[in-house]
C-alpha positions in Angstrom: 104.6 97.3 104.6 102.5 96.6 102.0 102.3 94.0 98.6 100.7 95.1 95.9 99.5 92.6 93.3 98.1 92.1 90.0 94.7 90.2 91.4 91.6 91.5 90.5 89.8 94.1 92.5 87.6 91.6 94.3 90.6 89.9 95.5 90.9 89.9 99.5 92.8 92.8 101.1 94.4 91.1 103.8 96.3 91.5 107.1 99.3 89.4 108.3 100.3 89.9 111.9 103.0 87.6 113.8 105.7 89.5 116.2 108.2 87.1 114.8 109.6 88.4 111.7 110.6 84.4 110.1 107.4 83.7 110.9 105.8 86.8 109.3 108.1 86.7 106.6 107.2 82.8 105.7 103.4 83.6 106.3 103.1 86.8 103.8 105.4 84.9 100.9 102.5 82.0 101.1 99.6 84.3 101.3 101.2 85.9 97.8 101.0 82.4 96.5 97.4 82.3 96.4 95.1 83.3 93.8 92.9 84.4 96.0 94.6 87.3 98.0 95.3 90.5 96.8 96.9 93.3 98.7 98.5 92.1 101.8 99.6 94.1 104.9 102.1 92.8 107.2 102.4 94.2 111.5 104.8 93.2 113.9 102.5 93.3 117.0 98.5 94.4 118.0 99.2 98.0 118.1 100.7 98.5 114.7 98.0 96.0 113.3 95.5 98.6 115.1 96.8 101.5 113.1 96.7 99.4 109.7 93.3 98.5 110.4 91.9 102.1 110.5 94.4 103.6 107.3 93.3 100.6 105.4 90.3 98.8 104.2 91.0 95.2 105.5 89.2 91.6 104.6 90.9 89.3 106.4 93.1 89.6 109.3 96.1 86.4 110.0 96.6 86.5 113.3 99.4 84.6 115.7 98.3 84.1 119.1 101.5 84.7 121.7 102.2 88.0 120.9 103.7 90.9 123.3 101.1 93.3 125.0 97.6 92.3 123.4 97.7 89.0 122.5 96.4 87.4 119.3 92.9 86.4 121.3 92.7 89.9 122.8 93.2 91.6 119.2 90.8 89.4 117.7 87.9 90.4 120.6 88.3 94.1 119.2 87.7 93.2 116.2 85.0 91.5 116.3 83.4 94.7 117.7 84.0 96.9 114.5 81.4 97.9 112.9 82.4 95.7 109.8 84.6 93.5 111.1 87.2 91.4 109.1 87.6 87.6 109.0 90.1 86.4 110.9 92.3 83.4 110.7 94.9 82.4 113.5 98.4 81.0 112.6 100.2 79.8 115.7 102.1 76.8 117.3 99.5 76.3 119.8 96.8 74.1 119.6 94.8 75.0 123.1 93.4 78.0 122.2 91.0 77.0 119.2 88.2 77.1 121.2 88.6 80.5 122.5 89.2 81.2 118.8 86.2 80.0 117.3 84.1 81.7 120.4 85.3 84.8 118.9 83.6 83.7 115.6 87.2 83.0 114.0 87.4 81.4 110.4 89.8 78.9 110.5 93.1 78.1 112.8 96.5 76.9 111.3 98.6 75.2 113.1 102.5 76.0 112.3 104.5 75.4 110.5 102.1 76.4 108.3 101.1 74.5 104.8 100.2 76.0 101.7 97.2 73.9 100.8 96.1 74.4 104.5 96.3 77.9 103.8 94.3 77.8 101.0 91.6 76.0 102.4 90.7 79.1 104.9 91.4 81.2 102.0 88.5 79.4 100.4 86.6 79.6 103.6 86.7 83.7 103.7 86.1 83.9 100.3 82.8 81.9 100.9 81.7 83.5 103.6 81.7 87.0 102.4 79.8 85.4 99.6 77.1 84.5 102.1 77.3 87.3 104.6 74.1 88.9 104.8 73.9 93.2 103.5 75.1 95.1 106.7 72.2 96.9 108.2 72.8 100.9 108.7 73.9 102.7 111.1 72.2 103.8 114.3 71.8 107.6 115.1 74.0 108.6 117.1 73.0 109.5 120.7 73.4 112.9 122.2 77.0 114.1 123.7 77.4 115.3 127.0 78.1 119.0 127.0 81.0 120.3 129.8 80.7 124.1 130.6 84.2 125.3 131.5 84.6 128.6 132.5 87.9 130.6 132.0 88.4 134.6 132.3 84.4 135.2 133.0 84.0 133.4 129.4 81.9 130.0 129.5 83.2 127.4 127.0 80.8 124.2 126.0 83.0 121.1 125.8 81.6 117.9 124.3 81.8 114.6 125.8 82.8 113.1 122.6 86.1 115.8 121.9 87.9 114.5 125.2 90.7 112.2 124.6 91.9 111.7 128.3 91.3 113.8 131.3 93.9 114.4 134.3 93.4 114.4 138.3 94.2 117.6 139.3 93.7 118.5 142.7 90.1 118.6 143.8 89.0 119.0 139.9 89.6 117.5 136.4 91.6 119.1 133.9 89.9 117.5 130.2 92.1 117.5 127.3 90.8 118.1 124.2 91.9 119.2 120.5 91.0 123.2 121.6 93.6 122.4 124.6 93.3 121.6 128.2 90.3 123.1 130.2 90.1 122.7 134.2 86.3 122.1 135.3 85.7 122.2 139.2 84.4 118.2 139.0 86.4 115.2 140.9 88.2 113.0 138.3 85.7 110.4 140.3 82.6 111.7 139.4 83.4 112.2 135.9 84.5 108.5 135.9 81.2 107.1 137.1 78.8 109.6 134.7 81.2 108.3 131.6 82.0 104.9 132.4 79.0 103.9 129.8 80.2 106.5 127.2 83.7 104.6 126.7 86.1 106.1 128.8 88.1 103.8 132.1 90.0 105.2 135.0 93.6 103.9 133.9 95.0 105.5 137.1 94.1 107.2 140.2 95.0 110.4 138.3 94.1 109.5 133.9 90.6 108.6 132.8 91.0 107.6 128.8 88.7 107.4 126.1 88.8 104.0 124.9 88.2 104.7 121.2 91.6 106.1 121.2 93.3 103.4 122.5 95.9 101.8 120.4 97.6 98.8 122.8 99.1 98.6 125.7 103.0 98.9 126.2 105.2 97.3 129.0 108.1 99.1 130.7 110.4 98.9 133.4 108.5 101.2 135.6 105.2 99.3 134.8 102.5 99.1 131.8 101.0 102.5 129.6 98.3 102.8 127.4 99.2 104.2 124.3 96.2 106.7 123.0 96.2 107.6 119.1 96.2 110.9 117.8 93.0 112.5 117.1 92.6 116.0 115.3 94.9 118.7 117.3 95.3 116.5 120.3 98.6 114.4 119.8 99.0 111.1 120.4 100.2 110.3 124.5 101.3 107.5 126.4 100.2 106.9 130.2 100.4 104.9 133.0 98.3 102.2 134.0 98.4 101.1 137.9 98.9 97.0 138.0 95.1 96.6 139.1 93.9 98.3 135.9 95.6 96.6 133.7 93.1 93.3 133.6 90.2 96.0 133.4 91.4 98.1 130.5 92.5 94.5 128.5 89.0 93.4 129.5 87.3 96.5 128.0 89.3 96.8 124.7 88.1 93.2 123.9 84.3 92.9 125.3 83.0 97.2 124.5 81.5 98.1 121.5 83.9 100.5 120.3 82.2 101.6 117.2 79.5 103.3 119.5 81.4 104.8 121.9 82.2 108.3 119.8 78.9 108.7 119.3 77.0 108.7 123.1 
């Protein structure tokens, strides 16, 4: 959901996130009270703040801290790996994790129940540091993909690296599913997981290796935990499991890999 108002263009596009919806609720009505803010964005939880983030150009993320699946600390570590990453400010009824918030390079950190004129002191804040933030240097080149060859009917097929959203155990080989479909290659799921490891993808499961940049948040169930990976081009968006002593990995990953690079080795 999204509030448009009448602030000038440079006002702050903002982001409020807070899986309780009073709190979320009292927390986008006072970030419409200041003169400051612009266009504000509102997400229950990390995985739907994920997907705003990448529809929408974003300045400044409010963030709570206890949230289900990736919590408020974890969200903020991936974004402080974007390329461009937005300011954030937490919002939360815990004071003992404002160190680990300010490690992360965070703003500002509001206790609740939050106050207006506290608000608008980290407002202020944002709005001064983007006024002092140094131009953002360009891009590197992108390294080189790894090309797959996958042979099927006496026809060889080049796969890149960088068009495989997840690949499967199967059997002995690796089938590696991509937006042209799925394409068996007579590799162990093993050794595909140690040559990629530094390209962004993490053995989930003995039998699902995923490509990190797709990842959108984890999701607990009553069989266990799944990584939910975005759709990307023809390849639709999937769910999979994560075995128990993954799950600390793939959190760890998310939150310390520089997923802005990892599309482009």
């Amino acid at each position: 959901m999204t509030w448009n108002t009448d602030e000038p263009p440079t006002a702050l596009r903002v982001l409020a996130v807070d899986d309780e919806k009073p709190a979320l609720d009292e927390l986008v009505y006072l970030l419409g009270t200041q003169a400051g803010v612009g266009e504000i964005h509102r997400a229950g939880e990390a995985t739907s703040a994920l997907r705003l983030l990448r529809a929408h150009p974003i300045d400044a993320v409010f963030l709570d801290i206890d949230m289900p699946g990736l919590t408020g600390i974890e969200l903020a570590g991936i974004l402080s790996e974007f390329a461009e990453p937005p300011a954030v400010v937490f919002v939360t009824a815990h004071d003992d994790h404002a160190v680990a918030a300010f490690d992360l390079g965070a703003v500002d950190y509001l206790l609740k129940p939050l106050r207006g004129a506290r608000l608008a002191e980290a407002v202020r804040r944002i709005v001064a540091a983007r006024a002092s933030a140094p131009a953002v240097a360009p891009p590197e080149q992108p390294h080189p993909s790894e090309v797959i060859p996958v042979e099927l009917g006496g026809v060889t097929t080049l796969v890149n690296r960088a068009d495989v959203a997840w690949v499967e155990a199967d059997g002995d080989y690796a089938r590696l599913h991509t937006g042209t479909g799925s394409h068996l290659v007579r590799i162990p799921l093993s050794a595909l997981e140690a040559r990629w490891e530094d390209a962004g993808f993490l053995r989930v499961h003995r039998s699902y290796l995923v490509a990190l940049r797709l990842v959108t948040g984890l999701r607990s169930t009553g069989a266990g935990t799944v990584v939910c990976l975005r759709a990307e081009g023809a390849v639709g968006a999937v769910e999979l499991p994560v075995s128990r002593r993954q799950v600390r990995e793939l959190k760890q990953r998310l939150v310390h890999g520089p997923r802005q690079n990892w599309s482009q080795r």
